[in-house]
Short mmCIF file of the C-alpha atoms (twelve columns), coordinates in Angstrom:
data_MODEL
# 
_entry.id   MODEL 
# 
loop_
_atom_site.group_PDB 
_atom_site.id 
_atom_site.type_symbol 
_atom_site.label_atom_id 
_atom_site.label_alt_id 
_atom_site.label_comp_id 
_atom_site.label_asym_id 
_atom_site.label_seq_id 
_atom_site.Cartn_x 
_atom_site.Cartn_y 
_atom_site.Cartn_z 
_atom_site.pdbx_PDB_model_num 
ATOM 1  C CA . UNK A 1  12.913  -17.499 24.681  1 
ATOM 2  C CA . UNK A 2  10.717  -20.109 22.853  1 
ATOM 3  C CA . UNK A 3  10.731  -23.426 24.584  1 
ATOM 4  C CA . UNK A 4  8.729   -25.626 21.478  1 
ATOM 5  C CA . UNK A 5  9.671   -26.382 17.769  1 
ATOM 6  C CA . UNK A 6  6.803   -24.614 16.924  1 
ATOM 7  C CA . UNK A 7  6.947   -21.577 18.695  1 
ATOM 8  C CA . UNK A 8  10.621  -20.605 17.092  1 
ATOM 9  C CA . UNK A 9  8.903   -21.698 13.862  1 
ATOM 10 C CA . UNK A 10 6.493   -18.615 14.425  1 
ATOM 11 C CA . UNK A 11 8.970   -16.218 15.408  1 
ATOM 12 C CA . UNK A 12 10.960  -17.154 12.309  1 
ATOM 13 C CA . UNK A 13 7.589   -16.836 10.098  1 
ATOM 14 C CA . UNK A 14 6.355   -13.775 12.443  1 
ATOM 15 C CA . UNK A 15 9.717   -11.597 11.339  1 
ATOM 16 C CA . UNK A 16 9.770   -12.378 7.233   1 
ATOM 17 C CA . UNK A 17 5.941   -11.462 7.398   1 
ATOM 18 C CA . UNK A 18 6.647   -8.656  9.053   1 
ATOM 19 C CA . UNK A 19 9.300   -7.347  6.304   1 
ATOM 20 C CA . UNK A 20 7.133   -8.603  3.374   1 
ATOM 21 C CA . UNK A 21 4.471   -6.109  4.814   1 
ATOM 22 C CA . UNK A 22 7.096   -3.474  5.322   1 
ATOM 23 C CA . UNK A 23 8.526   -3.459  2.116   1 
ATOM 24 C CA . UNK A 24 4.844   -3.824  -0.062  1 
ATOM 25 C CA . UNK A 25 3.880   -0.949  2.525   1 
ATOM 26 C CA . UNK A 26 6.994   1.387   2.321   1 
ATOM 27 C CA . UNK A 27 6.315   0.536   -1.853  1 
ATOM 28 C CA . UNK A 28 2.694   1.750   -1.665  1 
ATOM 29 C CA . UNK A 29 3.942   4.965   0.217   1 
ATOM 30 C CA . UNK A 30 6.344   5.538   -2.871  1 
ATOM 31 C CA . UNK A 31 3.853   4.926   -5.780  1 
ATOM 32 C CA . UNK A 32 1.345   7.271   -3.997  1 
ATOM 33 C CA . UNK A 33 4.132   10.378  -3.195  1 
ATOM 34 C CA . UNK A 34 5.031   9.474   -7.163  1 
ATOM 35 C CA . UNK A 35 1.165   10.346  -8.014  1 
ATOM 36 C CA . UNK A 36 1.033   13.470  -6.170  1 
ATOM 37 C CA . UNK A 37 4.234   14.909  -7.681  1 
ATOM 38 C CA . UNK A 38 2.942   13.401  -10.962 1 
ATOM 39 C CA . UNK A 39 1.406   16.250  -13.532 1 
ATOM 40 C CA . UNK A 40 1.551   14.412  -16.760 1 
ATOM 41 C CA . UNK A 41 -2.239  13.677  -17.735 1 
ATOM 42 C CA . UNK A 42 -1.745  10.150  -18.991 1 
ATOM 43 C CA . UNK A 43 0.959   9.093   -16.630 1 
ATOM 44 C CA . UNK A 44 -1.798  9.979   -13.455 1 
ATOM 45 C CA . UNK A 45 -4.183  7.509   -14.620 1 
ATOM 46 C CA . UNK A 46 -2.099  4.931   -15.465 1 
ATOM 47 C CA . UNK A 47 -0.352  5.555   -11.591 1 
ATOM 48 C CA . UNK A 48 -3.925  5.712   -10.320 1 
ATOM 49 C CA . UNK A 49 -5.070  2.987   -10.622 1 
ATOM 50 C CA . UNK A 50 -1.877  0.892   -9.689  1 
ATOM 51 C CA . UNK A 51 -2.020  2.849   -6.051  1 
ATOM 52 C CA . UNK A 52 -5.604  2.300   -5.836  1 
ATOM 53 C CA . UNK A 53 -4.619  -1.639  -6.396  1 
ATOM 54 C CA . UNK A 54 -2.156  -1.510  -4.343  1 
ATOM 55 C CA . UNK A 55 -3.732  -0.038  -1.662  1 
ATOM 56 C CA . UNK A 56 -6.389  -2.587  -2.162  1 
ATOM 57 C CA . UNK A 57 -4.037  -5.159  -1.407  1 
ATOM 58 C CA . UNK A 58 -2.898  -4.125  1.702   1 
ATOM 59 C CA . UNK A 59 -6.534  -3.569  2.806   1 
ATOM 60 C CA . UNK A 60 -7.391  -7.053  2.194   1 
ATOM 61 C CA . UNK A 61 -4.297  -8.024  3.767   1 
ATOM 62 C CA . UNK A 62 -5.030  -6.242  7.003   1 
ATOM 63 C CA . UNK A 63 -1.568  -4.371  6.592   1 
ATOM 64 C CA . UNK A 64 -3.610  -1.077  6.706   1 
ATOM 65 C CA . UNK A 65 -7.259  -0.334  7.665   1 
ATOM 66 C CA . UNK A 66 -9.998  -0.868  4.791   1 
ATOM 67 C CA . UNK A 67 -11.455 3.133   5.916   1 
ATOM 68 C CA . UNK A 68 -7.646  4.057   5.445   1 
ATOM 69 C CA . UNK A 69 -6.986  2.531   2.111   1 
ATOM 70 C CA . UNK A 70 -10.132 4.153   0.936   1 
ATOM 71 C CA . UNK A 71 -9.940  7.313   2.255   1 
ATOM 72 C CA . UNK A 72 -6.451  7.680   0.534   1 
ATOM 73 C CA . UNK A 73 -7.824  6.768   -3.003  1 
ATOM 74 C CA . UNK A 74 -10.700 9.144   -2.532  1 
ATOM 75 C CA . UNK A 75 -8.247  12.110  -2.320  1 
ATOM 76 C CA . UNK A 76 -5.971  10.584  -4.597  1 
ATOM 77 C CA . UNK A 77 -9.467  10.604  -6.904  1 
ATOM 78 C CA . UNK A 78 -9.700  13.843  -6.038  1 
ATOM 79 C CA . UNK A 79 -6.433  15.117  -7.243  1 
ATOM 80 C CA . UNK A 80 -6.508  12.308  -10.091 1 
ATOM 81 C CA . UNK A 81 -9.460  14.907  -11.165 1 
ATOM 82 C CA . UNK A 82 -8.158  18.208  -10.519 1 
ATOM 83 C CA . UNK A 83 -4.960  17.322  -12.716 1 
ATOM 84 C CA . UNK A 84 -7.436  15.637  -15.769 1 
ATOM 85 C CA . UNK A 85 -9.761  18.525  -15.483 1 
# 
């Protein structure tokens, strides 16, 4: 257990980080299986380029790798394509 004021200060901000980052991560995961069951030629766009933002944000934030995040929106360009095509 913590023995200094500001050690149980960093275990309380430690754990509402870590569910911040869980819930914008487990949201990111949901707007990108959303896109890939998406057909609707307007609606994929518009979804596009919220994940790719998204997924931007969590780069930045260190909450996933930069390579990951852009290795996701490449394939979700990918598909993005396919479907507009």
């Amino acid at each position: 257990m913590a023995n200094h004021k500001s050690a149980l200060k960093r275990i309380r901000a430690n754990e509402s980080k870590r569910l911040r980052n869980r819930y914008q991560h487990k949201s990111t995961r949901t707007l990108v299986k959303k896109l890939r069951l998406t057909t609707d030629k307007a609606l994929v766009s518009d979804l596009f380029k919220q994940v790719s933002s998204a997924l931007d944000k969590l780069a930045k934030k260190n909450i996933i790798h930069k390579n990951k995040a852009a290795n996701q929106k490449s394939k979700l360009a990918k598909l993005v394509n396919k479907i507009a095509a």
